[in-house]
C-alpha positions as CSV (number, residue, x, y, z in Angstrom):
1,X,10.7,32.6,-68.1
2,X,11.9,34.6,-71.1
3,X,13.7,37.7,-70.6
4,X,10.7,39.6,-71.7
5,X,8.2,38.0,-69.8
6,X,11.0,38.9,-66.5
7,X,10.8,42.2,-67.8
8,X,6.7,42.9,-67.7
9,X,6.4,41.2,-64.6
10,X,9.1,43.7,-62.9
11,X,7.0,46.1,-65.0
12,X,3.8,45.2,-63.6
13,X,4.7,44.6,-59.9
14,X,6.4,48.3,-59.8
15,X,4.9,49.6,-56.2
16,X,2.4,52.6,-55.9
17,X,2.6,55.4,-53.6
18,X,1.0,53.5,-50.9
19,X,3.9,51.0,-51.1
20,X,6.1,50.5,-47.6
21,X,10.3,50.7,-47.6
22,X,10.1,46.9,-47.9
23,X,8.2,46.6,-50.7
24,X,9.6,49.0,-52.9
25,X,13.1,47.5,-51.5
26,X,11.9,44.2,-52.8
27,X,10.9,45.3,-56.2
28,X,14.2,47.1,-56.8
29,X,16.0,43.6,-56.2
30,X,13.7,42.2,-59.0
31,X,14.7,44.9,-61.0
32,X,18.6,44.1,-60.2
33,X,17.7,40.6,-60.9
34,X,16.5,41.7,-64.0
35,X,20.0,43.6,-64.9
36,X,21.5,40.6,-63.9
37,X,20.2,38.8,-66.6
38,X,20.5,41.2,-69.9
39,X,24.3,41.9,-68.4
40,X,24.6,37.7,-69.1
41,X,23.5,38.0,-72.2
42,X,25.4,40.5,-73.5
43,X,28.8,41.9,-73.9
44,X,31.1,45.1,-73.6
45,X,29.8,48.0,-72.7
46,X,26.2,47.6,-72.6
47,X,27.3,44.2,-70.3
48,X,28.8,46.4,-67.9
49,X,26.4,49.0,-68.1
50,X,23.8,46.7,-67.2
51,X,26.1,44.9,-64.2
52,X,26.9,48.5,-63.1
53,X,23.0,49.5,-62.4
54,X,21.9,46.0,-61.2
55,X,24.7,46.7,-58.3
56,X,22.7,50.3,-58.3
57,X,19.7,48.8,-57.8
58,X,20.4,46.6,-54.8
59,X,22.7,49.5,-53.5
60,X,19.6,51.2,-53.5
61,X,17.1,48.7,-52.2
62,X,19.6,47.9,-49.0
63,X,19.9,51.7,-48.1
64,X,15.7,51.9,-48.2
65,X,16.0,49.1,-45.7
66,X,18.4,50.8,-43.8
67,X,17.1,53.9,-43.5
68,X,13.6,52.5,-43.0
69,X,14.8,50.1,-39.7
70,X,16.6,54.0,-38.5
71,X,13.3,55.7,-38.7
């Protein structure tokens, strides 16, 4: 899969209001997946930049978990 194809399908599976903790969990580690990815292909700044919000984005997707498991 090419990096644009990656990045419609993450655009395309984004979750709708109806969407559970899990789900939206889910497509926020597709989206760090996705980071993941342009971070390897690049370099400097924009590498880390990219590094820096794929960790955001699972940082994110385990505290939805978490908090969704509390409540």
């Amino acid at each position: 899969m090419t990096t644009l194809e990656e990045m419609g399908q993450v655009m395309r599976t984004a979750p709708g209001p109806g969407a559970d903790a899990h789900e939206v969990a889910d497509w926020y580690r597709r989206k760090a997946d996705l980071l993941d990815h342009l971070a390897s292909g690049g370099s400097g700044v924009e590498a880390t930049r990219m590094q820096a919000l794929a960790d955001l984005a699972r940082d994110h997707a385990d505290e939805l978990v978490s908090v969704s498991a509390v409540g």
